[in-house]
C-alpha positions, 0 to 999 in steps of 0.5 A, a space after each residue: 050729784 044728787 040732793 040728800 039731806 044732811 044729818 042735824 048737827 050735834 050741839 055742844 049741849 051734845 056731850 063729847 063723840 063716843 069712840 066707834 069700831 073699828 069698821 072696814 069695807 065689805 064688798 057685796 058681790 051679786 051674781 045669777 046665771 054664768 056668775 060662777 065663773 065670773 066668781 072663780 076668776 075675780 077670787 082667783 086674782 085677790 090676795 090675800 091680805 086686803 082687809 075687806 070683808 067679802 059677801 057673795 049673793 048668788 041665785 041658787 036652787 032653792 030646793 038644792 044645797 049650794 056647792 058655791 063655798 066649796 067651789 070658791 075655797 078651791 080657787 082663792 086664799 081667802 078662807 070661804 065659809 057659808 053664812 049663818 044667822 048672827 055670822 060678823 062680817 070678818 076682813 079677808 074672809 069670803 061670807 057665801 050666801 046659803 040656798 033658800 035664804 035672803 041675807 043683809 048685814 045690820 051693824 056688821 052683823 048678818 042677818 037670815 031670812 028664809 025665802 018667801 015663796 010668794 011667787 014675786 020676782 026674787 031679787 036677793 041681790 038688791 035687798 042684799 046691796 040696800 042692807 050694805 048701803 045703810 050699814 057700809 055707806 062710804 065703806 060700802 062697794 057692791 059688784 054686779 057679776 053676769 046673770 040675766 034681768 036687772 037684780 042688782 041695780 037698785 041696789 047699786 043705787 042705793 050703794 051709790 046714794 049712800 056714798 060707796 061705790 058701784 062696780 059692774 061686770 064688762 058685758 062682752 065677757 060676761 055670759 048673760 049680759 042682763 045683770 051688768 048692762 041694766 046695772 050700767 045703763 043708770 049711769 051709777 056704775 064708778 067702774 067696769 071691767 072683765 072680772 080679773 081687772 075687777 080684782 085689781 080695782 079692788 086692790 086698789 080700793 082697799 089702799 085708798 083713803 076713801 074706803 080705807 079701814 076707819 079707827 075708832 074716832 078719839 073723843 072730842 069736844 065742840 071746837 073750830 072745824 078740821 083743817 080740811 073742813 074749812 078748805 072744803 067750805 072755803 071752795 064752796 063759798 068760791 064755787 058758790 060767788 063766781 059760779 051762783 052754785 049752792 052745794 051747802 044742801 048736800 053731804 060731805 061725802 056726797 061733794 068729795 066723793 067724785 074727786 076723790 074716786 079720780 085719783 
């Protein structure tokens, strides 16, 4: 695991937790040369119903309209739209990156930016992945589909840092293993699989407490830590006398988040 700083702790003096929205998973997917068909099988396999919302990052031909929210409405349920400058994320909905344009997502929201032909390598994917790990973090799940060079990756770590989950494409049935093999040789990937057991994953995912849908918080007042607050501390303290380990400079998400992906 690695060491991330904790968030300073809000004193009493603070005033009682504001209740937040209501936030859901949203699954970044990224994919370059051979990725459509990846993307044709993977949304062929969802229902309909996950309550996740989808984003598709694809290279495309800046100089050319994209038929990829066409060809995507073709094979799923889910309804397919383009994304447009200010667009919310919405659950079960599929959000399609347009041509020349890089897209984050900022408070649920997506953002545009035209592409800067500076003639640097374009890397849409990764900027796309570290917008979703600041804004999803736990609820954050990025997918690197076929494609040649290493786009994706860093985001994948970023996603990871953050506490969401990285998924890569099986290189053997992808049609450029560039994308998913640099992906998987950091070591951060949770799962990897053909694109039909991606689906299925994703599936699963979405019933998991980990990166279920979160309700507004209730407002609450200073008062002795959750039940399962002080389980946590209570095996800390034990990992920490018999085994001389020191987990308190790291995350909660960070030290449940390997037993929790198991099961």
């Amino acid at each position: 695991m690695k060491k991330t700083r904790d968030r300073p702790k809000k004193s009493a003096r603070e005033g009682h937790a504001r209740a937040g929205p209501v936030r859901f998973p949203v699954v970044g997917l990224g994919a370059s040369a051979g990725g459509l068909e990846a993307l044709r099988q993977l949304f062929a396999h969802l229902p309909g119903d996950l309550g996740m919302g989808f984003v598709v990052i694809q290279h495309l031909d800046p100089d050319r309209p994209s038929m990829l929210t066409k060809v995507l409405g073709g094979v799923t349920r889910l309804p397919v739209v383009e994304a447009t400058n200010g667009m919310r994320v919405e659950p079960d909905r599929v959000h399609v990156i347009p041509s020349d344009f890089d897209l984050s997502i900022r408070d649920g929201i997506l953002h545009l930016v035209r592409r800067e032909k500076t003639g640097r390598l374009h890397l849409p994917i990764d900027a796309f992945f570290r917008s979703l790990a600041e804004d999803g973090k736990s609820q954050a799940i990025g997918v690197v589909l076929s494609g040649s060079g290493a786009d994706g990756t860093a985001g994948l770590r970023a996603i990871e840092a953050a506490g969401g989950i990285s998924i890569a494409q099986e290189p053997e049935s992808a049609q450029f293993r560039g994308m998913p093999e640099s992906a998987i040789a950091t070591g951060v990937v949770d799962f990897r699989g053909v694109p039909e057991q991606i689906a299925l994953e994703l599936v699963r995912l979405s019933r998991h407490p980990y990166v279920a849908v979160q309700k507004p918080a209730e407002p609450v007042g200073p008062g002795p830590a959750p039940v399962e607050d002080q389980r946590i501390e209570a095996i800390l303290a034990l990992v920490s006398r018999d085994a001389g380990l020191d987990f308190s400079g790291y995350k909660r998400t960070t030290v449940q988040r390997r037993p929790e992906h198991s099961s």
